[in-house]
FIKOLZA-1660 file (N, C-alpha, C; in steps of 0.1 Angstrom, whole numbers, plus 5000, padded with zeros to 4 digits):
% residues 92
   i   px   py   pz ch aa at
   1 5008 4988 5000  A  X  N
   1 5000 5000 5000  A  X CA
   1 5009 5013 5000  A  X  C
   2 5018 5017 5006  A  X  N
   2 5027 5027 5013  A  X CA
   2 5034 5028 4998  A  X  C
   3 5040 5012 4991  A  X  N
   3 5045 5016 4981  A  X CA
   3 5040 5018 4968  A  X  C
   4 5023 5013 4969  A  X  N
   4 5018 5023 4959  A  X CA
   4 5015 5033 4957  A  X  C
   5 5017 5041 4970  A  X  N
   5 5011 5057 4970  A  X CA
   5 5028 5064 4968  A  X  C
   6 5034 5059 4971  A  X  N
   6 5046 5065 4966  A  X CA
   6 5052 5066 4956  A  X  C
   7 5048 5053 4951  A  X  N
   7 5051 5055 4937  A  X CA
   7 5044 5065 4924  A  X  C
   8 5027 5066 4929  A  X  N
   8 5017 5072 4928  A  X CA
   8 5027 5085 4927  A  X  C
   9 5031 5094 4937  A  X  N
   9 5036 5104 4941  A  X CA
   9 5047 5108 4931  A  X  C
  10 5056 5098 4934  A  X  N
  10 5069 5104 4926  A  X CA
  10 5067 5105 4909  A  X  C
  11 5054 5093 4906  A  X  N
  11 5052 5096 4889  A  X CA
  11 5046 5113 4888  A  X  C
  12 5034 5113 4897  A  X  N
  12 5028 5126 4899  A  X CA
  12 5035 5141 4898  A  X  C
  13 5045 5138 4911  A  X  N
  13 5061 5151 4905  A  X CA
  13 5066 5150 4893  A  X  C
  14 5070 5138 4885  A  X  N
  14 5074 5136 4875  A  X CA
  14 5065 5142 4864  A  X  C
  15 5054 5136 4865  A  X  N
  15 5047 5143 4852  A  X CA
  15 5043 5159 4855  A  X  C
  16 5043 5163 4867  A  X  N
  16 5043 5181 4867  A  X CA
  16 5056 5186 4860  A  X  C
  17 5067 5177 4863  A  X  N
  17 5083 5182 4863  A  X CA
  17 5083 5183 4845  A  X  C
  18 5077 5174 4838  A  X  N
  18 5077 5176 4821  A  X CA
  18 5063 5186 4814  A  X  C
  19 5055 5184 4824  A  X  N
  19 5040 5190 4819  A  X CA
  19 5044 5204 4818  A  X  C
  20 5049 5214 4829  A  X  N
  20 5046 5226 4834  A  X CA
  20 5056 5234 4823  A  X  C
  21 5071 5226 4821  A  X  N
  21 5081 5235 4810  A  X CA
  21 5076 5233 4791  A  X  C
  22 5064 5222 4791  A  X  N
  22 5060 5217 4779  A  X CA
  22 5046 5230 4777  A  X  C
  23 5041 5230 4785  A  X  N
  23 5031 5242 4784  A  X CA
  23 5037 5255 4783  A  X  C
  24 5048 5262 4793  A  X  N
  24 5048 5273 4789  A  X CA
  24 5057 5272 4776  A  X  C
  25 5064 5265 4772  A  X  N
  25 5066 5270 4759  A  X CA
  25 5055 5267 4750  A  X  C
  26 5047 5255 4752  A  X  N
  26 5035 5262 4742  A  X CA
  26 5025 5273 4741  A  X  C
  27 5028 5278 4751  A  X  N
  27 5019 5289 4751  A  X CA
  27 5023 5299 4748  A  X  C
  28 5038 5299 4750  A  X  N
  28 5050 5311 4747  A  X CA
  28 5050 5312 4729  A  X  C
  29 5052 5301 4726  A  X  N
  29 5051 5300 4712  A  X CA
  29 5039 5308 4707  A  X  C
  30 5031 5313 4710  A  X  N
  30 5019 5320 4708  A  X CA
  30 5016 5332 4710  A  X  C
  31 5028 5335 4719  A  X  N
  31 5030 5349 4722  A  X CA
  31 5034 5360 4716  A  X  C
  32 5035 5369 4715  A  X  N
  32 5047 5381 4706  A  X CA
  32 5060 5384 4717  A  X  C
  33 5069 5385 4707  A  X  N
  33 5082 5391 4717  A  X CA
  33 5078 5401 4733  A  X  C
  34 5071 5410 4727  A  X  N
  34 5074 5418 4739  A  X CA
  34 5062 5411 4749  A  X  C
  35 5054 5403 4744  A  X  N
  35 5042 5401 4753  A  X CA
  35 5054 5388 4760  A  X  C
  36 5056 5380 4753  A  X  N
  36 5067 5371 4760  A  X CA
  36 5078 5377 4772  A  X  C
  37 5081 5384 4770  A  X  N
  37 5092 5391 4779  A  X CA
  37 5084 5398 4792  A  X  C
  38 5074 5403 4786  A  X  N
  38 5067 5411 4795  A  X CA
  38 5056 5401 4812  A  X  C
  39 5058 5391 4803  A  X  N
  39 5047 5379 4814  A  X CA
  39 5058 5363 4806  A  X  C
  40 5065 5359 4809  A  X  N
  40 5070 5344 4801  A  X CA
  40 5062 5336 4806  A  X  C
  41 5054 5331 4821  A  X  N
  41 5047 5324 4824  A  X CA
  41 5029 5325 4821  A  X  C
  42 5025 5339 4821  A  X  N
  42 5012 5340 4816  A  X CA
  42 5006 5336 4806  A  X  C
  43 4992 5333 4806  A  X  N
  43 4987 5331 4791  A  X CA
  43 4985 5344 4781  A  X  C
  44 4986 5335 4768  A  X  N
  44 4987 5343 4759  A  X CA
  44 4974 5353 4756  A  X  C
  45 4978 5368 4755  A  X  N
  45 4961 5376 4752  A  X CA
  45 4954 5374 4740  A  X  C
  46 4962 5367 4731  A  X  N
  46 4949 5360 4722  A  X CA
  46 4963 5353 4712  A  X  C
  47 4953 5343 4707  A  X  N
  47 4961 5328 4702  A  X CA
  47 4967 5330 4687  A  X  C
  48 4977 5339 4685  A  X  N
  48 4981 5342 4673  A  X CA
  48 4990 5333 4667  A  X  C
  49 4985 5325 4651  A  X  N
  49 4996 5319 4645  A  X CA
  49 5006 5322 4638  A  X  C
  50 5012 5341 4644  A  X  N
  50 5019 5345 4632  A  X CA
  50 5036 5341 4635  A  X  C
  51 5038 5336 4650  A  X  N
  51 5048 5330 4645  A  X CA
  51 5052 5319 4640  A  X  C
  52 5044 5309 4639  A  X  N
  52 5045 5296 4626  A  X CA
  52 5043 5299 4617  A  X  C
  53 5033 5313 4610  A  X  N
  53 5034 5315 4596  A  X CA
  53 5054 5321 4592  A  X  C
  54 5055 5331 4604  A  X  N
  54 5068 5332 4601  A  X CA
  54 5080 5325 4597  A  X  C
  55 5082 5314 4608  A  X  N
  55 5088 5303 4609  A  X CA
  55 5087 5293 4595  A  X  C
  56 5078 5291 4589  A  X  N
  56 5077 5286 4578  A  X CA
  56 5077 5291 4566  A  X  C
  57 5073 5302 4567  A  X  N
  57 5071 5314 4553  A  X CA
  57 5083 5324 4550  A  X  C
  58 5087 5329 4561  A  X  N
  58 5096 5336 4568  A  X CA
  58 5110 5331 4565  A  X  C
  59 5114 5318 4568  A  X  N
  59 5126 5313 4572  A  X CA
  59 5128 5299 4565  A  X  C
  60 5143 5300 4560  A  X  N
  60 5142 5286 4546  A  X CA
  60 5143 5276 4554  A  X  C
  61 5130 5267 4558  A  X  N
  61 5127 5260 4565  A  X CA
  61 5135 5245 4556  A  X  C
  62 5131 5244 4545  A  X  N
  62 5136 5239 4532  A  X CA
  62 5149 5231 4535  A  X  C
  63 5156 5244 4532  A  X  N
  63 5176 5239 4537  A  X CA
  63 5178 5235 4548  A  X  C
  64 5171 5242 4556  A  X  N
  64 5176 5235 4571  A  X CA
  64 5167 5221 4571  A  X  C
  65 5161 5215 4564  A  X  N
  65 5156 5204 4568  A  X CA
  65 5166 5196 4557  A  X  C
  66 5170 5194 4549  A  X  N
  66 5176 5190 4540  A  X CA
  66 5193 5188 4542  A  X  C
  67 5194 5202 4546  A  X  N
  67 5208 5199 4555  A  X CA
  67 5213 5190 4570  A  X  C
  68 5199 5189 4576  A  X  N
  68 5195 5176 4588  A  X CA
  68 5200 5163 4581  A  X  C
  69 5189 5161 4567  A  X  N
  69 5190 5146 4563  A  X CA
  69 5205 5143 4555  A  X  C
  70 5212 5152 4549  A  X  N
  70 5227 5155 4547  A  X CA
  70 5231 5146 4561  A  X  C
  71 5235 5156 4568  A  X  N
  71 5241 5151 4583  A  X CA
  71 5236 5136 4588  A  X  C
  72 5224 5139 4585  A  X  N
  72 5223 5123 4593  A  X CA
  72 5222 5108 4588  A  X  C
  73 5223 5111 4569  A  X  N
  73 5225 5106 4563  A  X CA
  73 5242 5100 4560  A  X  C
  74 5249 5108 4564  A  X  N
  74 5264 5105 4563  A  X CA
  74 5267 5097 4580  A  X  C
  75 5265 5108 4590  A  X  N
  75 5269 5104 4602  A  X CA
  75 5263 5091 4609  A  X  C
  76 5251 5087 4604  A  X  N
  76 5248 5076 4610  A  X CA
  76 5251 5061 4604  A  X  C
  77 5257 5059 4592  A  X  N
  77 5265 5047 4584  A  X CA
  77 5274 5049 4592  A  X  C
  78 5283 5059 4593  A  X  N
  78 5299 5062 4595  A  X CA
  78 5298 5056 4613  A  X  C
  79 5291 5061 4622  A  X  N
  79 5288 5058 4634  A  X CA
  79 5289 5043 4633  A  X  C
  80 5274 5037 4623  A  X  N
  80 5272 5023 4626  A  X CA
  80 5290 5013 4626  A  X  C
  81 5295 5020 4615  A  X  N
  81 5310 5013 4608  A  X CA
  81 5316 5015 4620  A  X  C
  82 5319 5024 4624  A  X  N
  82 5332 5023 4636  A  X CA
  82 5330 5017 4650  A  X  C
  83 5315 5016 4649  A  X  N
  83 5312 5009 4663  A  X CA
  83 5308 4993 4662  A  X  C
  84 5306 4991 4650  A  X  N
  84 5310 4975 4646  A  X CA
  84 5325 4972 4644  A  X  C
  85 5337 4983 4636  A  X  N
  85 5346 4979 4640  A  X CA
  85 5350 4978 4655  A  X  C
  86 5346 4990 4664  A  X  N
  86 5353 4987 4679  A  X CA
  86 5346 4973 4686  A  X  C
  87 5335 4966 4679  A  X  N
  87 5331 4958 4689  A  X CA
  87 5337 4942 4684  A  X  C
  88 5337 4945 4673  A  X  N
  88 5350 4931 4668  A  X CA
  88 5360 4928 4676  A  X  C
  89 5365 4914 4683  A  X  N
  89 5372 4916 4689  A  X CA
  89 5388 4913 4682  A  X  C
  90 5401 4920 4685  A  X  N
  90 5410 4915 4681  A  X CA
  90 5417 4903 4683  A  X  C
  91 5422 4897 4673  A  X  N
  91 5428 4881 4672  A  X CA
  91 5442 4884 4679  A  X  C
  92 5439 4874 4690  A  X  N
  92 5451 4873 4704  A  X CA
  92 5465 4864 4694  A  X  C
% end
């Protein structure tokens, strides 16, 4: 019993401890600069999506995704290779 309420508890902290930083940035994300600065924790005075039009319209969302699959296209073979070579063992 004791150790189900405790356990109860510590998931409880846990899920405040990811909930509460996952909210205000979503709500932040909705914000305008100076209304962000002015309150970071408050809610937003009304639900504008002009910084995702920005973000996507605004900014070459394009390259920077393409330049991701570059990178992770190369570095994760090259990764796989060297850590198959280090796990081979060497002949005594």
């Amino acid at each position: 019993m004791l150790a189900s309420i405790s356990r109860r508890a510590i998931l409880g902290i846990y899920a405040i401890i990811i909930i509460v930083p996952l909210t205000v940035v979503g709500f932040g994300s909705f914000k305008s600069t100076q209304e962000l600065f002015a309150g970071p924790f408050s809610l937003p005075q009304s639900l504008s999506p002009a910084n995702y039009a920005e973000v996507i319209g605004g900014q070459d969302l394009g390259t920077s995704f393409w330049n991701s699959v570059i990178v992770t296209a190369i570095s994760v073979p090259l990764t796989l290779f060297l850590a198959s070579l280090a796990a081979t063992p060497c002949p005594a």
